[in-house]
MARLOMI-592921 format. One record per residue (C-alpha): chain; x, y, z. Coordinates in nm, 2 decimals. Example, Ala and Ser with C-alpha at 12.3 -4.5 7.8 and 13.67 -1.06 7.14 Angstrom:
2
{chain: A x: 1.23 y: -0.45 z: 0.78}
{chain: A x: 1.37 y: -0.11 z: 0.71}
//
This chain:
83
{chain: A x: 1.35 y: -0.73 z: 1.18}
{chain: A x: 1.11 y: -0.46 z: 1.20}
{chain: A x: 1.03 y: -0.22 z: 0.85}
{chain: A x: 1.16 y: 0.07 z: 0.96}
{chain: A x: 1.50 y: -0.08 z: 1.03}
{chain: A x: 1.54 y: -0.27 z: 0.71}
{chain: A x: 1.36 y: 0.07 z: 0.51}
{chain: A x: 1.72 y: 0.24 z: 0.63}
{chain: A x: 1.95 y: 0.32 z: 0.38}
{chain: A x: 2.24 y: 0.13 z: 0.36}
{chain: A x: 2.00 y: -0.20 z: 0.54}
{chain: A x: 2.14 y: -0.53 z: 0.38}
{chain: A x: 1.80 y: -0.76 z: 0.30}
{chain: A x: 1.71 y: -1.09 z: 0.49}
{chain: A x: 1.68 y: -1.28 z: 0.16}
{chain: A x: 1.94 y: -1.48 z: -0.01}
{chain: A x: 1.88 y: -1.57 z: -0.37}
{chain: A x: 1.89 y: -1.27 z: -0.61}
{chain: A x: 1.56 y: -1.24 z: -0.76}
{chain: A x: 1.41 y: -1.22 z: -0.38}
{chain: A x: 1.66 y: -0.94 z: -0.32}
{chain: A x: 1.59 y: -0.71 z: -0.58}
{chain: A x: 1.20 y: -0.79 z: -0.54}
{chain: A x: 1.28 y: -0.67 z: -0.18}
{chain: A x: 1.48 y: -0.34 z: -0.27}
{chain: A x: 1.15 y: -0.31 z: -0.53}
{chain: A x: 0.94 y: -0.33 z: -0.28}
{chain: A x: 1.12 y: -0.10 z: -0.03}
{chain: A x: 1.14 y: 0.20 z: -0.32}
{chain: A x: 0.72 y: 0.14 z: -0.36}
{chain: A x: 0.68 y: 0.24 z: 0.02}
{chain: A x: 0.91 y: 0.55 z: 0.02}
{chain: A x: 0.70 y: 0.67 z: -0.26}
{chain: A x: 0.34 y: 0.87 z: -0.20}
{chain: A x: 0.08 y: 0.68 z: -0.42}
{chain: A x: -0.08 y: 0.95 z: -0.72}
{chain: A x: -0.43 y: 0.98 z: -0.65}
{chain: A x: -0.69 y: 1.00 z: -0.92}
{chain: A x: -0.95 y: 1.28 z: -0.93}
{chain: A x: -1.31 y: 1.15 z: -0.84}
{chain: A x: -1.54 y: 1.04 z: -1.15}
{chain: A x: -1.86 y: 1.00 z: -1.07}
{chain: A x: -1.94 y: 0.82 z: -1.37}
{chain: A x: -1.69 y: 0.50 z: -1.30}
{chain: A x: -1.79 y: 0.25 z: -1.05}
{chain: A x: -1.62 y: 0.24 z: -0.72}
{chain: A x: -1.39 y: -0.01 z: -0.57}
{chain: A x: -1.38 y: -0.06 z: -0.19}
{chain: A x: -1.14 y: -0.25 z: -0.01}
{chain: A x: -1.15 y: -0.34 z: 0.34}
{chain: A x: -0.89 y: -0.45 z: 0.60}
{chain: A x: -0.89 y: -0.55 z: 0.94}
{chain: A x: -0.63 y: -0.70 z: 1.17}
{chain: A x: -0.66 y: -0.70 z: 1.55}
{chain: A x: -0.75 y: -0.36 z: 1.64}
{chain: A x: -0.66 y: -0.16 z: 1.37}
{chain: A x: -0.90 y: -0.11 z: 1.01}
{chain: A x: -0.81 y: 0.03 z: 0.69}
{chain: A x: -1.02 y: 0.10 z: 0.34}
{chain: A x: -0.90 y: 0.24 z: 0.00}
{chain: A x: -1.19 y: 0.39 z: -0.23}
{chain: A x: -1.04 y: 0.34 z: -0.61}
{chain: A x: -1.19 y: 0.35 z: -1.01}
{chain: A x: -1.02 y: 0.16 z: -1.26}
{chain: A x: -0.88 y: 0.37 z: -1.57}
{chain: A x: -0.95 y: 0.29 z: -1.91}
{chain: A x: -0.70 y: 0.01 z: -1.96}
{chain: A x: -0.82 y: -0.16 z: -1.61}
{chain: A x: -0.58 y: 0.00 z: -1.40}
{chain: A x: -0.67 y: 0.07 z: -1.04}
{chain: A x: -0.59 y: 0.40 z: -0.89}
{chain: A x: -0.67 y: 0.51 z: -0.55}
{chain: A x: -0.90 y: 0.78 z: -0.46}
{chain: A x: -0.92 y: 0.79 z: -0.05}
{chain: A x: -0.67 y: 0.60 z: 0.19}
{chain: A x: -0.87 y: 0.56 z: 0.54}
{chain: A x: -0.77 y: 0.36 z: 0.84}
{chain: A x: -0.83 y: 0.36 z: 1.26}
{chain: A x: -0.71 y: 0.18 z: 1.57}
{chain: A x: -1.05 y: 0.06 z: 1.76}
{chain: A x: -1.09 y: 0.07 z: 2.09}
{chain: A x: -1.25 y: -0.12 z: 2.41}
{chain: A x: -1.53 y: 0.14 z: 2.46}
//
């Protein structure tokens, strides 16, 4: 089952037991909602986060918040190619 079909309204989830069904739905609300980025302090350290799969890389750039919170800055990522 590809995302976009179980991200449809109305889409029963693949799991079974309840707790795995309503982490599911949780999970499904996070990625319908834009992240809120922070404004860049230049005093906080930076984290980077790196990702790649195949042909495809992504970063994030983030600074945690006074009670250790992280909270993106930059989303990046690319599909590579054979050149």
């Amino acid at each position: 089952m590809y995302f976009d079909t179980i991200l449809q309204e109305d889409t029963p989830t693949p799991m079974e037991d309840e707790m795995s069904k309503h982490a599911f739905e949780q999970f499904k609300l996070t990625l319908q909602v834009a992240p809120i980025f922070q404004t860049l302090d230049w005093n906080i350290p930076f984290l980077v986060y790196c990702d790649a799969f195949g042909e495809t890389m992504g970063n994030t750039i983030s600074q945690l918040d006074e009670n250790e919170h992280d909270h993106p800055i930059h989303f990046a990522s690319t599909q590579l190619t054979l050149t």
